[in-house]
C-alpha positions as CSV (number, residue, x, y, z in Angstrom):
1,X,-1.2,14.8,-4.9
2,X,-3.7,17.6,-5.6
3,X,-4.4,19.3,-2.1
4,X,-6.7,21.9,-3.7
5,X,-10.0,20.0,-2.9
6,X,-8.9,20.1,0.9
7,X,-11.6,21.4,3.0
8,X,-11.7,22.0,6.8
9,X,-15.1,24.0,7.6
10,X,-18.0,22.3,7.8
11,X,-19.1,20.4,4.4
12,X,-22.4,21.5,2.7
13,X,-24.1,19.0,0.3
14,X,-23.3,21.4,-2.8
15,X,-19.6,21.5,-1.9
16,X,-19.9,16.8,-1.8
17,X,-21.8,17.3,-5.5
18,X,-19.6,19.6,-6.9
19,X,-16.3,17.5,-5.7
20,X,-18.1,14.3,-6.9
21,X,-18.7,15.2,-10.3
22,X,-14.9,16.9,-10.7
23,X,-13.8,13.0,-9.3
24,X,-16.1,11.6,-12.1
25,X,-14.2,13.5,-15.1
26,X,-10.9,12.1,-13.6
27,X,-11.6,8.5,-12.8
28,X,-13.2,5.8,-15.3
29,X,-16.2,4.3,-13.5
30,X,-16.2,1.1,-12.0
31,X,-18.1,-1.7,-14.0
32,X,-21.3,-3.2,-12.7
33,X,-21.8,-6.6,-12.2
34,X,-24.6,-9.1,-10.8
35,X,-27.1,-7.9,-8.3
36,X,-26.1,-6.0,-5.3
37,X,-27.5,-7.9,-1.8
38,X,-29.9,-6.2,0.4
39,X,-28.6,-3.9,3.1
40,X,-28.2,-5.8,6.8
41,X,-28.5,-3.8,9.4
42,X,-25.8,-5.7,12.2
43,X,-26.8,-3.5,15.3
44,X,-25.7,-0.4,17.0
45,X,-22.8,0.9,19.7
46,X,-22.3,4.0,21.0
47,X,-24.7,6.0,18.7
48,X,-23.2,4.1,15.7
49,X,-25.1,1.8,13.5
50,X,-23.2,-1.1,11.4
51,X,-24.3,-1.9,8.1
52,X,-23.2,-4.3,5.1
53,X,-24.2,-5.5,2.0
54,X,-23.2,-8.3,-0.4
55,X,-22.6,-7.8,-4.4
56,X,-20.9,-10.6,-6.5
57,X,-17.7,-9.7,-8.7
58,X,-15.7,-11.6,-11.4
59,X,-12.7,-10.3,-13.5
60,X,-14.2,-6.5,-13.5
61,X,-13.8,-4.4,-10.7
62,X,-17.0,-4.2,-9.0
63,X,-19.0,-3.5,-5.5
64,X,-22.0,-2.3,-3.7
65,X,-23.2,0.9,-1.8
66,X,-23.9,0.5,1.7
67,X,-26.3,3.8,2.3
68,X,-27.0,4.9,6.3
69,X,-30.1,5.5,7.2
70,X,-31.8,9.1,6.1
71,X,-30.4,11.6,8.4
72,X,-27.1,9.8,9.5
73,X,-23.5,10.3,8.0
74,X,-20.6,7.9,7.2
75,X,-18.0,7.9,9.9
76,X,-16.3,4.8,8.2
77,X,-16.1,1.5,6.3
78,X,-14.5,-1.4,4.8
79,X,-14.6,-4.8,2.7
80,X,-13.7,-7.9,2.4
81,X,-13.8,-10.4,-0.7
82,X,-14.4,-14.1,-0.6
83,X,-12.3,-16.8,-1.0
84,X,-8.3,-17.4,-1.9
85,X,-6.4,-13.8,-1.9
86,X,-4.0,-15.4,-4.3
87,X,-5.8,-14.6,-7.1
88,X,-8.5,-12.3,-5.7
89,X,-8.0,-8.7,-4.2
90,X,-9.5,-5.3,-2.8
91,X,-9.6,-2.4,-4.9
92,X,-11.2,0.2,-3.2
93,X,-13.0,1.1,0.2
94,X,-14.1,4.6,0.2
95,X,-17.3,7.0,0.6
96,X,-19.6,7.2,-1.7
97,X,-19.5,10.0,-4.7
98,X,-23.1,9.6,-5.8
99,X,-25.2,12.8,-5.3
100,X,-27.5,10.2,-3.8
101,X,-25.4,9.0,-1.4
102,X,-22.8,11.9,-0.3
103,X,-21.8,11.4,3.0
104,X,-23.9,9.0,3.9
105,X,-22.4,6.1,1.9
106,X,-19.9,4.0,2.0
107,X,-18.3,1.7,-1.0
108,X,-15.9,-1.6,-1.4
109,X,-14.4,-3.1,-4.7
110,X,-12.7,-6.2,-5.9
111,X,-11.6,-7.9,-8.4
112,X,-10.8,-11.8,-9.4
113,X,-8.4,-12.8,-11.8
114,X,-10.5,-15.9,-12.8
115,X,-13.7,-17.2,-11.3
116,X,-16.1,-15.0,-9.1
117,X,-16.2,-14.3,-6.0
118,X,-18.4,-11.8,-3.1
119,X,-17.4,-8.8,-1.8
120,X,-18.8,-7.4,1.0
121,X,-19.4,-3.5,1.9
122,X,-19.1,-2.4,5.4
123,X,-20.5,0.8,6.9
124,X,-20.1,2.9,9.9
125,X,-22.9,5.3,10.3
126,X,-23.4,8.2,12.9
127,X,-23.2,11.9,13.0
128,X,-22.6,13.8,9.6
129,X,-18.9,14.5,9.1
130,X,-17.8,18.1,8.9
131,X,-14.4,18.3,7.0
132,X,-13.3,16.3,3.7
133,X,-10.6,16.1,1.4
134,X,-9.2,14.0,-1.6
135,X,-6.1,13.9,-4.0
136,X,-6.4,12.2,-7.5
137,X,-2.6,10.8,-8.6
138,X,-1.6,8.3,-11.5
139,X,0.2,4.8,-11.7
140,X,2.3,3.4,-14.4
141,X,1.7,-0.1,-15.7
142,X,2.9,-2.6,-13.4
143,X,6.8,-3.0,-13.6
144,X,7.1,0.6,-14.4
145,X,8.8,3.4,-12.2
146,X,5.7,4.7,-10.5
147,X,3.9,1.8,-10.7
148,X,3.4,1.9,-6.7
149,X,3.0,5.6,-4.7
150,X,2.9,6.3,-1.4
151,X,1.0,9.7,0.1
152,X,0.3,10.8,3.5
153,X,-2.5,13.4,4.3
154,X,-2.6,15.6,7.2
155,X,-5.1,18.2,8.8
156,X,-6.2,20.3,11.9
157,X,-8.9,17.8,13.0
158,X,-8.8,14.1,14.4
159,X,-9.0,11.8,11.9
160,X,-12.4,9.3,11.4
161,X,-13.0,7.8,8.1
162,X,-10.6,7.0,5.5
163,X,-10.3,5.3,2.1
164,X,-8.4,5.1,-1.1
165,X,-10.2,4.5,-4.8
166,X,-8.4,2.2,-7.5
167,X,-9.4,3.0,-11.5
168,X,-8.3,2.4,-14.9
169,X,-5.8,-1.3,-13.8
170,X,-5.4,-3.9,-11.3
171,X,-4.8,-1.2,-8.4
172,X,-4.4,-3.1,-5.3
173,X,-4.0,-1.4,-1.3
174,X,-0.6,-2.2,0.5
175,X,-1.1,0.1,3.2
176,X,-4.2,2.5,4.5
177,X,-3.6,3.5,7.9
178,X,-3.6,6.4,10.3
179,X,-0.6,8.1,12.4
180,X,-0.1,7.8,15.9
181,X,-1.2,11.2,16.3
182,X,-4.3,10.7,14.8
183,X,-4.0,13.6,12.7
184,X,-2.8,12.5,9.2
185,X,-2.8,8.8,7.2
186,X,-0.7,7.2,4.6
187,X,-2.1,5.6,1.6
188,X,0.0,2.8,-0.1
189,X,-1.0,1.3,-3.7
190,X,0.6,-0.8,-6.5
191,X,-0.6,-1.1,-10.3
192,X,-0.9,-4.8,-10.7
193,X,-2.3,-4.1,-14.3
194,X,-0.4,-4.1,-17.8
195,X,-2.0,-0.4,-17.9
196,X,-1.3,2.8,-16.2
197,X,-4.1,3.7,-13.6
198,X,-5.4,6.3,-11.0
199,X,-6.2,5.9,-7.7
200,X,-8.2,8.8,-5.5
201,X,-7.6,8.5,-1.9
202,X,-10.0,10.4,1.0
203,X,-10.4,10.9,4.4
204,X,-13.1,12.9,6.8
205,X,-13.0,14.4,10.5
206,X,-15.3,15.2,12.8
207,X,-14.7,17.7,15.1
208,X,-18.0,16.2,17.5
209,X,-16.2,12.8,17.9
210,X,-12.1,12.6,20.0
211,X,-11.2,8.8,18.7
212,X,-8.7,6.7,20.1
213,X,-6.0,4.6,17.8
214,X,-5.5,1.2,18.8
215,X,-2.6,-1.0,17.0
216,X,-2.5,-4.9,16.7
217,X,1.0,-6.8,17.3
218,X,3.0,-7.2,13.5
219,X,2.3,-10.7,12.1
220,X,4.9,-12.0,10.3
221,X,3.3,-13.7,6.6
222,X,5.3,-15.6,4.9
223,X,5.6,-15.8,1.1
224,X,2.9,-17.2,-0.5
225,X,0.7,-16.7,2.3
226,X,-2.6,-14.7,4.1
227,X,-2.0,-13.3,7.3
228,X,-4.7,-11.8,9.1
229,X,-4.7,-9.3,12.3
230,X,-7.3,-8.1,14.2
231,X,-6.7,-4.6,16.4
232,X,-9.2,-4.2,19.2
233,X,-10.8,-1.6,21.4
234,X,-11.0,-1.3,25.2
235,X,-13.9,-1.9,26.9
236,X,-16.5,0.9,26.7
237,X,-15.1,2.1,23.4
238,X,-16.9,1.2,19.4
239,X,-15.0,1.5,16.5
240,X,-15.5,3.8,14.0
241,X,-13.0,3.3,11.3
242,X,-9.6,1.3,10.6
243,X,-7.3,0.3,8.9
244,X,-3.6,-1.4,7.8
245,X,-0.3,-1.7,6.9
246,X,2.4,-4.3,4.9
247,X,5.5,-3.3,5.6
248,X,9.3,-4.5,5.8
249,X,11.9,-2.5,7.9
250,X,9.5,0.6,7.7
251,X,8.6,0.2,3.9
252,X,5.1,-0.7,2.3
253,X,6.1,-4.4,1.0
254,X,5.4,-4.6,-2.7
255,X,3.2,-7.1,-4.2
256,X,1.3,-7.7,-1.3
257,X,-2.4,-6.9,-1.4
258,X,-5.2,-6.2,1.2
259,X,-8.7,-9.2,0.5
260,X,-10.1,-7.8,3.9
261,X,-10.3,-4.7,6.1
262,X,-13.7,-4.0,8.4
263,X,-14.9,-3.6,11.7
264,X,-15.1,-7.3,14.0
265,X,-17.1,-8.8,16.5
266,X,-15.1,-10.2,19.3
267,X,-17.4,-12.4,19.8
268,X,-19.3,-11.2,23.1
269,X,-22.7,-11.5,24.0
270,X,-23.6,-8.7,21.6
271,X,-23.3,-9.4,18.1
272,X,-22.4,-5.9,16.6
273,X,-19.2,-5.2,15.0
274,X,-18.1,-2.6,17.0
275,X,-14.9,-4.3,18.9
276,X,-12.3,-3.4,16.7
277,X,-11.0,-4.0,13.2
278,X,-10.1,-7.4,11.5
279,X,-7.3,-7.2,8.3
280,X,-6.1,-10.2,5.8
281,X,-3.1,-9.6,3.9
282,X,-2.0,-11.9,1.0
283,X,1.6,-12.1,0.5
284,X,2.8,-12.6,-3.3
285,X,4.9,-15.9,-3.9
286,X,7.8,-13.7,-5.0
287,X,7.6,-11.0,-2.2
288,X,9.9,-12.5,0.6
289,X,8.2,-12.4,4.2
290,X,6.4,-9.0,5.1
291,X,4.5,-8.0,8.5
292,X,1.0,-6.2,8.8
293,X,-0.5,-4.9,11.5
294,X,-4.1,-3.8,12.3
295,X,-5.1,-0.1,13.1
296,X,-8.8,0.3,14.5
297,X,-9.8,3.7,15.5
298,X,-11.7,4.1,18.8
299,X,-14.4,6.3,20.0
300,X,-15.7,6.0,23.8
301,X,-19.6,5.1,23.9
């Protein structure tokens, strides 16, 4: 973990360039593929706006940008790919690193092991963010000692956005979730790939915004298996980020992957995502039984 980039005073755009062009020396860019969809706008709550966008993926890792509008900030996101998660997965949800986009963009990759499939970016879009930090670590090729790696981060603020950045393998999220105290996170990831890899993970608070943390019941999945979870908001609260977990007797599960993790609509008479956060975990055939749980983090309106 390399807690050097850790900032907690307000960000200016020079200090976003200069730590996304460090992150680009480090980490192999992702591959392009197809034509990103158009940006849907899928209403506001609370002063937040959600925002999505469709790209299609094959065997390369690949996703689309979901930019706010000019003036607003990323508070959060998430993605979701289509289809089976037995042969399909999440690589990366995360901010964007483009000078074009810093902090006010938000990315989600996946990859398919054969076929192609659609992965969706989410967006959560308000206020601009004011403290941000990163760590960069490596992965051994799958079956190798450090092949999976679990890191916590921690700071003086409340926590908002969150996100972890697979490169270089088949890197795969197990867990990405907040603490209870809603001051530090925990990022999970397994090398799935017959190559080491890297994996950034990232996180943002905002000192204008106090959210609450809201936790779904543990599903039990069975091997072989999705299970999904959804963790939900009170009434007069929007979500602003979220997140998950696969675990068994306190321990990230290996070989279970993340296909989903984004804000929900409960379905109520307005159509905005802003209810909670929705997960779906596929369980490897080999894995034994696991439980995942659902994190979404609050904010009152």
């Amino acid at each position: 973990m390399n807690d050097s980039a850790r900032m907690t005073s307000p960000i200016l755009r020079s200090i976003w360039i200069a730590l996304a062009l460090t992150a680009s020396l480090v980490l192999a860019p992702s591959a392009s593929a197809g034509i990103p969809g158009p940006t849907v706008s899928l209403g506001s709550a609370g002063g937040f706006e959600y925002l999505k966008a469709t790209f299609p993926v094959g065997e390369t890792q690949a996703g689309a940008t979901v930019a706010c509008d000019e003036g607003d900030g990323i508070t959060g996101g998430g993605g979701n790919i289509s289809g089976s998660g037995a042969n399909a997965a999440l690589n990366a949800t995360y901010p964007s690193t483009s000078e074009k986009f810093l902090g006010e963009g938000w990315i989600a990759e996946g990859s398919v092991s054969s076929g192609a499939r659609t992965v969706t970016t989410y967006a959560i879009c308000r206020g601009d963010p004011v403290g941000f930090s990163n760590g960069i670590g490596n992965l051994d090729a799958a079956g190798g000692a450090f092949d999976m790696t679990t890191d916590a981060q921690g700071d003086s603020f409340k926590q908002v956005m969150f996100g972890v950045q697979g490169s270089g393998g088949d890197v795969r999220i197990l867990q990405l979730r907040p603490a209870t105290d809603g001051l530090s996170w925990t990022t999970t990831v397994q090398n799935f790939a017959d190559e080491s890899a890297q994996y950034t993970e990232w996180y943002v608070g905002n000192a204008a915004l106090d959210p609450v943390l809201r936790q779904s019941d543990a599903i039990t999945v069975k091997p072989g298996d999705a299970g999904k979870a959804n963790a939900r908001c009170k009434a007069g609260e929007a979500v602003t980020a979220g997140g998950l977990f696969s675990a068994l007797g306190g321990e990230p599960r290996r070989d279970t992957w993340a296909t989903s993790t984004r804000p929900y609509d409960s379905k109520d008479k307005r159509k905005t995502p802003d209810d909670g956060w929705t997960i779906k975990v596929q369980n490897g055939r080999d894995a034994g039984k696991t439980k995942i749980a659902a994190y979404a983090v609050c904010q009152e309106k």
